[in-house]
MDTraj code that builds the backbone (N, CA, C; nanometers):
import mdtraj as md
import numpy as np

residues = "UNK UNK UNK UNK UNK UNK UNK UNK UNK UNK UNK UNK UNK UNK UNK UNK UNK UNK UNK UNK UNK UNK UNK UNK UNK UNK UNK UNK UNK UNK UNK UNK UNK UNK UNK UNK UNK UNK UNK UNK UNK UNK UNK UNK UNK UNK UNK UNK UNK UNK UNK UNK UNK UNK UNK UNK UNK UNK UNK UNK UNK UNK UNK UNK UNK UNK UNK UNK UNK UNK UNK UNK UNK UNK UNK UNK UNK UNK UNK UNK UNK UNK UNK".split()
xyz = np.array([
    [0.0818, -0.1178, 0.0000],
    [0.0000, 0.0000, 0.0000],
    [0.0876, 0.1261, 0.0000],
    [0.1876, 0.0831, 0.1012],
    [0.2706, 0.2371, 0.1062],
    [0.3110, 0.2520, -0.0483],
    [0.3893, 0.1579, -0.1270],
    [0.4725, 0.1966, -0.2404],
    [0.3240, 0.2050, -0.3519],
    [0.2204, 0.1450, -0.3414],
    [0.1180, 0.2455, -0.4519],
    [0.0796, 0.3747, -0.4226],
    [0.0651, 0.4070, -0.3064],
    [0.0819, 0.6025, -0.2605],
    [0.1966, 0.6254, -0.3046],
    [0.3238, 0.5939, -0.2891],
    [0.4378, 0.6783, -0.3409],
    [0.4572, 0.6901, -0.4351],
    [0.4129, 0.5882, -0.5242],
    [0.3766, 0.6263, -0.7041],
    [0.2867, 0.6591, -0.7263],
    [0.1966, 0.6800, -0.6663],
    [0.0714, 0.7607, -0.7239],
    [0.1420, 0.9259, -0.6878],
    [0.1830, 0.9202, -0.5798],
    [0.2202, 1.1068, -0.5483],
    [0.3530, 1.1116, -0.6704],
    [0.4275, 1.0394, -0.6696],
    [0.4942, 1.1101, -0.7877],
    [0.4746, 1.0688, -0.9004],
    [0.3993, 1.0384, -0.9715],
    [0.3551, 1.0098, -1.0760],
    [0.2661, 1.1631, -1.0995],
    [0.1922, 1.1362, -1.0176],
    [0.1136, 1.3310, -1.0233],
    [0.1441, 1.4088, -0.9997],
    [0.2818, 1.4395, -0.9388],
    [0.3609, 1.5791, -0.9256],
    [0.4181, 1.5755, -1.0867],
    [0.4904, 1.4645, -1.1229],
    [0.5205, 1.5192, -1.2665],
    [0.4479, 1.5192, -1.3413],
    [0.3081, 1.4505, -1.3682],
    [0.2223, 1.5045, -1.4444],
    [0.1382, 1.6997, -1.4491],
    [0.0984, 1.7011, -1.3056],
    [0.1270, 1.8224, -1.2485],
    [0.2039, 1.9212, -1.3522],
    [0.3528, 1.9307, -1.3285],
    [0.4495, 2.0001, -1.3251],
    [0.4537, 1.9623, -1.5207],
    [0.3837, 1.9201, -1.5615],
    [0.3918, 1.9086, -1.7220],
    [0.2831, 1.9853, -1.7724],
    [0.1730, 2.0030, -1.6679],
    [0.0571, 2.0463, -1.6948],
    [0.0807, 2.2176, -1.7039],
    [0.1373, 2.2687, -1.5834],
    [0.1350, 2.3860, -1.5623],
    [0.2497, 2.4285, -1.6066],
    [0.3373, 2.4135, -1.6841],
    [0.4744, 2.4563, -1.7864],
    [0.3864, 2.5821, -1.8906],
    [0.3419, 2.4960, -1.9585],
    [0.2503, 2.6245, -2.0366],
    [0.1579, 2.7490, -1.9873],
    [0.1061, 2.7131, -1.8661],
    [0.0579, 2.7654, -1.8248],
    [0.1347, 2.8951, -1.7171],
    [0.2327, 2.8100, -1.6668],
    [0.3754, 2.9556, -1.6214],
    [0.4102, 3.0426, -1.7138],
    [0.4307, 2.9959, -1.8370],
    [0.4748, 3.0591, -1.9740],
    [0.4153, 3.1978, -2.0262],
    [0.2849, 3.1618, -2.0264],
    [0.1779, 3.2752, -2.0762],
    [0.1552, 3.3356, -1.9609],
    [0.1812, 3.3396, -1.7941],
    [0.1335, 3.3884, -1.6900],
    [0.2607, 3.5084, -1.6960],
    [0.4143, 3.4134, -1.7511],
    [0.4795, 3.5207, -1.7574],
    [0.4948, 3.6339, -1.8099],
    [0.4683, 3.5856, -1.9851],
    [0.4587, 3.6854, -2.0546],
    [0.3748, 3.7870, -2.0511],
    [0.2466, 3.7439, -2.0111],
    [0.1489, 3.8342, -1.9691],
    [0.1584, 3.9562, -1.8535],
    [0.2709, 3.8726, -1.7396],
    [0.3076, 4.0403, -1.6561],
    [0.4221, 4.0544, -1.6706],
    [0.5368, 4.0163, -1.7532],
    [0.6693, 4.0737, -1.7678],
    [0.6751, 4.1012, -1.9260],
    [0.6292, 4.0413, -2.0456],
    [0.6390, 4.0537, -2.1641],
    [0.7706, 3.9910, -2.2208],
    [0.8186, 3.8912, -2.1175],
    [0.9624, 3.8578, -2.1099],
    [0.9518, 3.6622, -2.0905],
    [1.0355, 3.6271, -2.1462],
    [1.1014, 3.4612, -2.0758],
    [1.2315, 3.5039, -2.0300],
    [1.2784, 3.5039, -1.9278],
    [1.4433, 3.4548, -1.9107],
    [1.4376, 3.2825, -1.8898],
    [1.5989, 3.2900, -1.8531],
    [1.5985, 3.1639, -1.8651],
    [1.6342, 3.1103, -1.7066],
    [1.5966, 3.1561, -1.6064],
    [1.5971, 3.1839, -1.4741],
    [1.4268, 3.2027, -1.4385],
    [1.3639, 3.1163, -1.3942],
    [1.2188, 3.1529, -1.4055],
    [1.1704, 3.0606, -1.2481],
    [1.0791, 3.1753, -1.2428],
    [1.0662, 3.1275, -1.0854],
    [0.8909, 3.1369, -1.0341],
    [0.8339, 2.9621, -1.0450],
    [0.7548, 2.9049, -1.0967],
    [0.6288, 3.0125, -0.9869],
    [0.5060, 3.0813, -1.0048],
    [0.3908, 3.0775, -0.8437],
    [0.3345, 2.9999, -0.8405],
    [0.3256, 2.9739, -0.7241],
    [0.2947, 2.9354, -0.6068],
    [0.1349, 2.8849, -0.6598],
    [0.0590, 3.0161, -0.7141],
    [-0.0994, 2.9782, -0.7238],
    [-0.1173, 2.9197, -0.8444],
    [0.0183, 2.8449, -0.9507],
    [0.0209, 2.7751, -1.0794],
    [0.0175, 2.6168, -1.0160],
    [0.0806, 2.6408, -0.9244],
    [0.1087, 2.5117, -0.8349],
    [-0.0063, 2.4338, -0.7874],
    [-0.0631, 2.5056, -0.6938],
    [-0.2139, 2.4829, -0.6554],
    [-0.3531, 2.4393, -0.7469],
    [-0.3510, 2.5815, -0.8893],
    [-0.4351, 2.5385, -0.9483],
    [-0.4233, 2.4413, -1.0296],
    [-0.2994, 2.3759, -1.0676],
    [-0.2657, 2.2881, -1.1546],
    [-0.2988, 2.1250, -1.0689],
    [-0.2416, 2.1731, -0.9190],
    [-0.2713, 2.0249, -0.8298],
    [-0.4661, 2.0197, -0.8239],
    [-0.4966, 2.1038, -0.8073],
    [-0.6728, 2.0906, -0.8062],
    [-0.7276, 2.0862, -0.9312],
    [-0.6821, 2.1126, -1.0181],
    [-0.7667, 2.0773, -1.1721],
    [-0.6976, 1.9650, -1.2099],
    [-0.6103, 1.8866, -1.1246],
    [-0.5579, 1.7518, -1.1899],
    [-0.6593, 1.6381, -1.0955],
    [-0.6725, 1.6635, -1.0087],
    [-0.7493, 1.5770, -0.9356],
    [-0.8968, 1.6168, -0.9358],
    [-0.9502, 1.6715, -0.9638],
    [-1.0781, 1.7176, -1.0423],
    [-1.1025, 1.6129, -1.1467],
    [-0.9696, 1.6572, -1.2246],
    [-0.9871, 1.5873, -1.3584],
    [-0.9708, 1.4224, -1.2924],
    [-0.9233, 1.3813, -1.2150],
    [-0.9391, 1.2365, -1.1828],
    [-1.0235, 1.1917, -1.1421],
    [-1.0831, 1.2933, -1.0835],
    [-1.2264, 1.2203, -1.0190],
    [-1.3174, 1.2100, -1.1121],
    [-1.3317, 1.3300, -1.1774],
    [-1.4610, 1.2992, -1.2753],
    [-1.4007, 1.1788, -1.3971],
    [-1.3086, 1.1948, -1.4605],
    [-1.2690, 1.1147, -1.5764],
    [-1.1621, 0.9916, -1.5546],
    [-1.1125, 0.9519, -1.4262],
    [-1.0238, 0.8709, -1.4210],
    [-1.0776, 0.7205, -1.4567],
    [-1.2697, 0.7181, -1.4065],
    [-1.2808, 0.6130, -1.4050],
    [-1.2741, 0.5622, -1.5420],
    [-1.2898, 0.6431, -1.6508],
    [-1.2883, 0.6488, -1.7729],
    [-1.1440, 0.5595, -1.8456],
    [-1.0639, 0.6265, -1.7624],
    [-0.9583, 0.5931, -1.8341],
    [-0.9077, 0.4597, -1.7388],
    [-0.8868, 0.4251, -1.6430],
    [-0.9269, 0.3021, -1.5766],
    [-1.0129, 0.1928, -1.6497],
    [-1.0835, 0.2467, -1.6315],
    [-1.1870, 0.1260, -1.7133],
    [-1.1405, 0.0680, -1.8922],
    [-1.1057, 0.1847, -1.9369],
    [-1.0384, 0.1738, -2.0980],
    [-0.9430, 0.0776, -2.0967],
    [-0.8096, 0.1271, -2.0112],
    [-0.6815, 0.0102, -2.0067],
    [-0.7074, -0.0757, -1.9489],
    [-0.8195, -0.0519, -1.8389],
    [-0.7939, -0.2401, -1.7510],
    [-0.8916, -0.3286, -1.8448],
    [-1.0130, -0.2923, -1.8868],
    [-1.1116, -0.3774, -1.9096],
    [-1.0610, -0.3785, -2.1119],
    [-1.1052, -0.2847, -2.1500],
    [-1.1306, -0.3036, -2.3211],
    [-1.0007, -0.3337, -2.3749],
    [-0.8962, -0.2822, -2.3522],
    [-0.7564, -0.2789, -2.4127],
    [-0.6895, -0.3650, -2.3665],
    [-0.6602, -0.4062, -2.2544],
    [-0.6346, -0.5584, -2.2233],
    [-0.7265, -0.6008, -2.0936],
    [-0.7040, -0.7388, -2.0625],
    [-0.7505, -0.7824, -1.9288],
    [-0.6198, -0.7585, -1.8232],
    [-0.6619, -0.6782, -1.6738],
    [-0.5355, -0.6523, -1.6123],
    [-0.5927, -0.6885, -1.4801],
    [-0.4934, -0.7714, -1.3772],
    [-0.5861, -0.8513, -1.2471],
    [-0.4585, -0.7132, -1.1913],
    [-0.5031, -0.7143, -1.0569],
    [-0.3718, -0.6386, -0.9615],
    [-0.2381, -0.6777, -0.9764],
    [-0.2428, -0.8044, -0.9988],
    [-0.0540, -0.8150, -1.0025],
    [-0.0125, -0.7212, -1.1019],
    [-0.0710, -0.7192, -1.2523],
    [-0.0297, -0.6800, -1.3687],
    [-0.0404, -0.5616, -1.4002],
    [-0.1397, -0.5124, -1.3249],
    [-0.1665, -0.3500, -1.3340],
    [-0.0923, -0.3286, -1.2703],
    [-0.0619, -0.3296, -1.1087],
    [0.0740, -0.3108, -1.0408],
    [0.2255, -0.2599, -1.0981],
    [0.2389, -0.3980, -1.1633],
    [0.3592, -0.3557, -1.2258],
    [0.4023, -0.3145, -1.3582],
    [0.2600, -0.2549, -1.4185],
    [0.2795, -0.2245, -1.5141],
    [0.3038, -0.0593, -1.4955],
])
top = md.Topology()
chain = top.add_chain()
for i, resn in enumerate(residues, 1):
    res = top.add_residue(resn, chain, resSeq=i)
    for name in ("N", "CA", "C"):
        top.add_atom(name, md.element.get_by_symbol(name[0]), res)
traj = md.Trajectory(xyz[None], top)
């Protein structure tokens, strides 16, 4: 149990942190008109990116759960596990 929480939390910090890249981007340009290459991520990109990712899991995960385990292959716990 512990090591499926520890891949589930980092599995969704870098999904997370892929999500809100674009979204730092245009937040920057929009109040500096600038990229450097020294960029220093807020705080409230962080947040809204962690709550619209788990939003998005709740409403649509079962979706995508259900797609890979059931239609696309058959997967018991061992195999989903380590896949």
């Amino acid at each position: 149990m512990l090591s499926a929480i520890t891949i589930s939390i980092v599995h969704g910090s870098n999904d997370v942190g892929n999500a809100i890249g674009p979204l730092v981007v245009i937040s920057l340009i929009y109040n500096e008109n600038e990229i450097s290459s020294n960029i220093d991520i807020p705080f409230w990109t962080i947040v809204f990116g962690t709550i619209a990712f788990a939003v998005g899991i709740g409403v649509l995960g079962y979706r995508t759960i259900n797609t890979i385990g059931s239609s696309m292959t058959k997967l018991d716990p061992i195999k989903s596990y380590s896949t």
